[in-house]
Structures are given as C-alpha cells and as structure tokens.
Backbone as CSV, one residue per row, in Angstrom:
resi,resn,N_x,N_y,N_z,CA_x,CA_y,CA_z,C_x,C_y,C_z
1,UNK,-15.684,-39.283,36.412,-16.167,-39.566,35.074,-16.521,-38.278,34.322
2,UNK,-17.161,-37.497,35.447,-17.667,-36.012,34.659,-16.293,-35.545,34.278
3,UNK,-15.066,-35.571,34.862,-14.297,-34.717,34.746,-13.415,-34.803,33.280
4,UNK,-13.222,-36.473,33.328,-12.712,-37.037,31.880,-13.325,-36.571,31.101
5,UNK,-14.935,-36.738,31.051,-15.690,-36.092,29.834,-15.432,-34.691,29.193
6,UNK,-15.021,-33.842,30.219,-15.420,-32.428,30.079,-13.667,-32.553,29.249
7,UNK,-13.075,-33.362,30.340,-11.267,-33.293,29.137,-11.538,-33.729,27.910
8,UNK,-11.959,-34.611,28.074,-11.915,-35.187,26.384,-12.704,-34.517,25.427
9,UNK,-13.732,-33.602,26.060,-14.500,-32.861,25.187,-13.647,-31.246,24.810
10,UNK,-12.872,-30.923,25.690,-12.110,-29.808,25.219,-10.871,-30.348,24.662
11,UNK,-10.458,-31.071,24.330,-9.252,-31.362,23.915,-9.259,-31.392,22.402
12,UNK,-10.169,-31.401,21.325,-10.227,-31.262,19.842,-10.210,-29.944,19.989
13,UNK,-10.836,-28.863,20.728,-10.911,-27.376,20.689,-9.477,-26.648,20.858
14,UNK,-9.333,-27.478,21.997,-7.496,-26.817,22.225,-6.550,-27.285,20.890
15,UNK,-6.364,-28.428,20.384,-6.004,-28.735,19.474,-6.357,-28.243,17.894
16,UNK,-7.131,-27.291,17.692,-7.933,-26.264,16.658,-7.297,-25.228,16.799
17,UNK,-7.053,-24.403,17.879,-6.856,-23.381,18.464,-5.002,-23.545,17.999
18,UNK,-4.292,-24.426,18.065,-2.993,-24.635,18.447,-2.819,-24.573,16.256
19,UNK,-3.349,-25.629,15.982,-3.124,-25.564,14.672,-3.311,-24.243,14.073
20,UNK,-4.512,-23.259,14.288,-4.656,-22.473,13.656,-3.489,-21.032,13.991
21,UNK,-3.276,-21.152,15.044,-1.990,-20.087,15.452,-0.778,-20.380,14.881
22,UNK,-0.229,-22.163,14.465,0.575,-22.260,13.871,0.332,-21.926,12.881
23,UNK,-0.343,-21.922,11.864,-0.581,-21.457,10.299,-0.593,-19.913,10.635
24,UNK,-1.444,-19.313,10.945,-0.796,-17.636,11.242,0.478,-17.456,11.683
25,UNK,0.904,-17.982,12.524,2.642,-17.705,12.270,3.395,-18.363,11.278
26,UNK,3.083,-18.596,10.071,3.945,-19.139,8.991,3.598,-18.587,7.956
27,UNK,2.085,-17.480,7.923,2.098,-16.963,6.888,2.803,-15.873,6.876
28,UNK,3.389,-15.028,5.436,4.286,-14.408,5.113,3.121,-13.484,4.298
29,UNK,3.295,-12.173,4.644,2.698,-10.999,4.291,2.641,-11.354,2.123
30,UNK,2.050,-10.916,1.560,1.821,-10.750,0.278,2.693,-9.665,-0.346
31,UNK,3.146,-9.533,-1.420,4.057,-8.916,-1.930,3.194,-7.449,-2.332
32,UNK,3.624,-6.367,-2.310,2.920,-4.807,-2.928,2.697,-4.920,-3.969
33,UNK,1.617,-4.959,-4.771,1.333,-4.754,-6.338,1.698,-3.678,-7.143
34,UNK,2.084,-3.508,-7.817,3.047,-3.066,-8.464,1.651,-1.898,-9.604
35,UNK,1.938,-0.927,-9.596,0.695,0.192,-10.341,1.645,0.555,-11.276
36,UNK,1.065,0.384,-12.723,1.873,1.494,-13.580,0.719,2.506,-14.304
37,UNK,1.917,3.291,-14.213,0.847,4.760,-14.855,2.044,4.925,-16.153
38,UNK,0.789,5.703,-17.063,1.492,6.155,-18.686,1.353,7.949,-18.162
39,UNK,2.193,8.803,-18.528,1.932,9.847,-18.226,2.229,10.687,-19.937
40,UNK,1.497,12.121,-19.859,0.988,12.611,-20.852,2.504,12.815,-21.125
41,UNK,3.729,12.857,-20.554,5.155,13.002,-21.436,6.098,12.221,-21.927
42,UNK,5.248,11.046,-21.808,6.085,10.515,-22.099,6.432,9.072,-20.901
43,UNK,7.047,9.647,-20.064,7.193,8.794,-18.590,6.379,8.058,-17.899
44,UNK,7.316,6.720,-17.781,6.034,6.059,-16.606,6.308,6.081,-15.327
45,UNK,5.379,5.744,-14.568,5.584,6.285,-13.033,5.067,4.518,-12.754
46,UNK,5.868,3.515,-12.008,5.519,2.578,-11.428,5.369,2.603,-9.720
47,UNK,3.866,2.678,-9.020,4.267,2.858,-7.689,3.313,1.894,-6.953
48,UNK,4.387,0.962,-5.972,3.404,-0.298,-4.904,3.329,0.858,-3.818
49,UNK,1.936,0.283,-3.432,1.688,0.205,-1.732,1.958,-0.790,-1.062
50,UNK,2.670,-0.992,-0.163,3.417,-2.109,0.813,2.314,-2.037,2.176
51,UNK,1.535,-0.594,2.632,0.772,-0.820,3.453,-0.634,0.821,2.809
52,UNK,-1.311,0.710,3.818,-2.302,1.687,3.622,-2.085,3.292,3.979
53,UNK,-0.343,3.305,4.791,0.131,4.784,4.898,1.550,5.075,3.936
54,UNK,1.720,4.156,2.827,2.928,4.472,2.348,2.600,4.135,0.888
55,UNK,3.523,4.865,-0.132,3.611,5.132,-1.640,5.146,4.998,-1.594
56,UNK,5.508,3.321,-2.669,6.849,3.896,-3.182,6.635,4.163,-4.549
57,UNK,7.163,5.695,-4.859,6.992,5.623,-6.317,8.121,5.579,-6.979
58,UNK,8.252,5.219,-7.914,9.514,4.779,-8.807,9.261,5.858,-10.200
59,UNK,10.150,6.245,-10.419,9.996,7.603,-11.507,11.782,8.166,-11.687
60,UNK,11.831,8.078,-13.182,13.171,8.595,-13.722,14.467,8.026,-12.889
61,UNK,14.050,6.715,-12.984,15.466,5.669,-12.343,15.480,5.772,-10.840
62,UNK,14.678,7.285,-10.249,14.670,7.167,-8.612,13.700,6.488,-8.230
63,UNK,13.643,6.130,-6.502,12.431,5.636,-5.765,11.666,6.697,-4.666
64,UNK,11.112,6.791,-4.687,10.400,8.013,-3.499,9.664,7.455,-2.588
65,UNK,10.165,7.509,-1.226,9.388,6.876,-0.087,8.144,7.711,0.111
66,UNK,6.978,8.124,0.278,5.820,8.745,0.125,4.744,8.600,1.734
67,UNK,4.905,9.082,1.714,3.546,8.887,3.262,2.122,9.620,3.252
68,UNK,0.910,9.283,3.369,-0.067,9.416,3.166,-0.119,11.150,3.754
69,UNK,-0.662,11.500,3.107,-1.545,12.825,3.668,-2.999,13.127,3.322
70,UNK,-3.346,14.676,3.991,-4.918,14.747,3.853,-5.092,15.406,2.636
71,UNK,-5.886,15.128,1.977,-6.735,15.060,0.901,-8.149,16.127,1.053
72,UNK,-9.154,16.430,0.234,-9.633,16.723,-0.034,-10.874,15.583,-0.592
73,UNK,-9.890,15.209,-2.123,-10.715,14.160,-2.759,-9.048,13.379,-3.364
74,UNK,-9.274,11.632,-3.575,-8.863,10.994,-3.665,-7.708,10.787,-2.958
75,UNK,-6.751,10.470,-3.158,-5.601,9.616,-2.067,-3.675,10.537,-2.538
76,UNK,-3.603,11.237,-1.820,-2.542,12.272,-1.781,-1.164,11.833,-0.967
77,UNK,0.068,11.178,-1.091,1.391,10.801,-0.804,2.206,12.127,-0.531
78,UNK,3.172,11.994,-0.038,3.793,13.159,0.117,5.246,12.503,0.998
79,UNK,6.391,13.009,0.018,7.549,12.932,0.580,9.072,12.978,-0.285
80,UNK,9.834,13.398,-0.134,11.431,13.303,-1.077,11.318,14.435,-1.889
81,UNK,10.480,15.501,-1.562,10.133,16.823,-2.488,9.352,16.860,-3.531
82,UNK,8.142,15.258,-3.362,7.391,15.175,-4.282,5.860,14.907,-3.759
83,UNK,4.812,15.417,-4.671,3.370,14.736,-3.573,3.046,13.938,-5.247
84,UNK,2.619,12.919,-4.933,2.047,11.616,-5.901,0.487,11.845,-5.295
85,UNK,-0.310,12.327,-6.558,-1.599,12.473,-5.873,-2.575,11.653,-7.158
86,UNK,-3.956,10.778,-6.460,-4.557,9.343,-7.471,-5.621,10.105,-7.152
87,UNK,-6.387,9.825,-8.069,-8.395,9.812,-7.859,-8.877,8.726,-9.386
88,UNK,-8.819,8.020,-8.755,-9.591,6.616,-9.733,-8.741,6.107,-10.551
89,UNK,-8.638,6.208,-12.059,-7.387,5.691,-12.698,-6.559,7.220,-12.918
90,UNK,-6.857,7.945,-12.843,-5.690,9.111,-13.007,-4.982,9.494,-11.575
91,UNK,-3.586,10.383,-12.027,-2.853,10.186,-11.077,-1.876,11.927,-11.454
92,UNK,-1.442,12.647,-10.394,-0.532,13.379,-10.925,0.879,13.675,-9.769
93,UNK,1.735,14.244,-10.746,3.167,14.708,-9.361,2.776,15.995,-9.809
94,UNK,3.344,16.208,-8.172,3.471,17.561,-7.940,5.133,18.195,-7.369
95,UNK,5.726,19.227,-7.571,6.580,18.992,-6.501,6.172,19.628,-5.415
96,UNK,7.066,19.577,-4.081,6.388,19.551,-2.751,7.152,20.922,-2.315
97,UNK,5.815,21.986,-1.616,6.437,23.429,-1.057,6.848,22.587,0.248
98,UNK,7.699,22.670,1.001,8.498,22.528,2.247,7.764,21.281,2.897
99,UNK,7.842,20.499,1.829,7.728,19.242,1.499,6.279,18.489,2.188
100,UNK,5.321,19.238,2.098,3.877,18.924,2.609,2.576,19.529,1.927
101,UNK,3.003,20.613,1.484,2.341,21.230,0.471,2.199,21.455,-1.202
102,UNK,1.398,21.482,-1.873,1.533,20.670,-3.434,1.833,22.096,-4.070
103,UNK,2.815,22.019,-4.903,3.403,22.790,-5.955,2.830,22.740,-6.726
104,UNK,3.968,23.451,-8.058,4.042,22.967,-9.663,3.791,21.711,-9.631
105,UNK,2.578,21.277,-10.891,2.813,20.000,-11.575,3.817,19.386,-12.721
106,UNK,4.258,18.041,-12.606,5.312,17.701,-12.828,4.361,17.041,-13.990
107,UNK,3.901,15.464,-13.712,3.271,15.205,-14.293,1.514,14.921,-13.885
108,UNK,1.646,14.444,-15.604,-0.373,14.179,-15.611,-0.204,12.578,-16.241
109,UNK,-1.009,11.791,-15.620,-1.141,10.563,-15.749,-2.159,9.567,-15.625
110,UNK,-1.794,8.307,-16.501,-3.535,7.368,-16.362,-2.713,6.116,-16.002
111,UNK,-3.342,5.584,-15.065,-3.109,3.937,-14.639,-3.319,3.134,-16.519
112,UNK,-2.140,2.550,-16.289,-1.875,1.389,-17.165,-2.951,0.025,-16.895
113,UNK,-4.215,-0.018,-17.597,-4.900,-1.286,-17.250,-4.635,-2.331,-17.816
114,UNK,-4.672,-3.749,-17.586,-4.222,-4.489,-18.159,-5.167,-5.218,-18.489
C-alpha cells in the first residue's frame, strides 16, 4: 500500500518534469535586434548581436563578422579590418592595425532611438 502511495505521489512530478523539457526543446532562440546608428557623415551603420561575443555590422552594402574584445570602457568588436566600438548611445569605427588594434577613425555615431 505504502509503495502505491509513494507511486502515485511521484507520478504528477515526473509528468511536470517531462512536459517542461518538452517545451524547452521546441523553443526556438529569438531573433538579434537589429541597432541602427546615424553617423556624423552621413551613413548608417545597422548592427545585431546574435550572442554576447559577436557584432554583425552592416555598413556601405558590406556585413562584418566582429568578435568581442577588451575594452577599457564600453563594449569594443573587432574583425574584417574593422573595430565597431559603443559606450551608451554613441558608437564609433575604427579601422583595425593587424586587425586587433584600433586605428584611424572611420566613423562617429549615435544610436537611432525610436
């Protein structure tokens, strides 16, 4: 009798457990939000984060795959001969010395708020 009890008492738990793993395997990751910046020339620079180590930036019809680097202050990308560097709503390019180190600036830019 004890033993039925103790089944029938775990059996809504196992059945919780089963549902909720099915719904985590059916969810589908969220799409990258999409950032636009106005820059002082003119150009806009549209760039998603897809995760917390990558920048695609989109600029003059190209795309630039970007990978996080170290910083100082605010949040510094780096990659395709370009560093994409943010601190709050401003944002600037740089191009890239031997592609890790920040050059000439390209542009100067402000996040597009909506």
């Amino acid at each position: 009798m004890k033993r039925l009890f103790l089944l029938l008492a775990a059996l809504p738990l196992v059945a919780c457990t089963t549902t909720s793993n099915e719904l985590n395997q059916n969810l589908e990751p969220l799409p990258a939000k999409a950032i636009s910046y106005q820059c002082d020339s003119g150009n806009r620079i549209i760039v998603t984060y897809p995760d917390n180590e990558t920048a695609e930036v989109k600029y003059m019809d190209d795309t630039y795959q970007m990978k996080i680097a170290i910083s100082a202050s605010g949040a510094r990308y780096v990659g395709d001969g370009l560093v994409w560097w943010t601190k709050g709503n401003e944002a600037s390019m740089y191009k890239a010395v031997n592609n890790t180190e920040t050059g000439d600036q390209i542009e100067n830019c402000t996040q597009v708020l909506k």
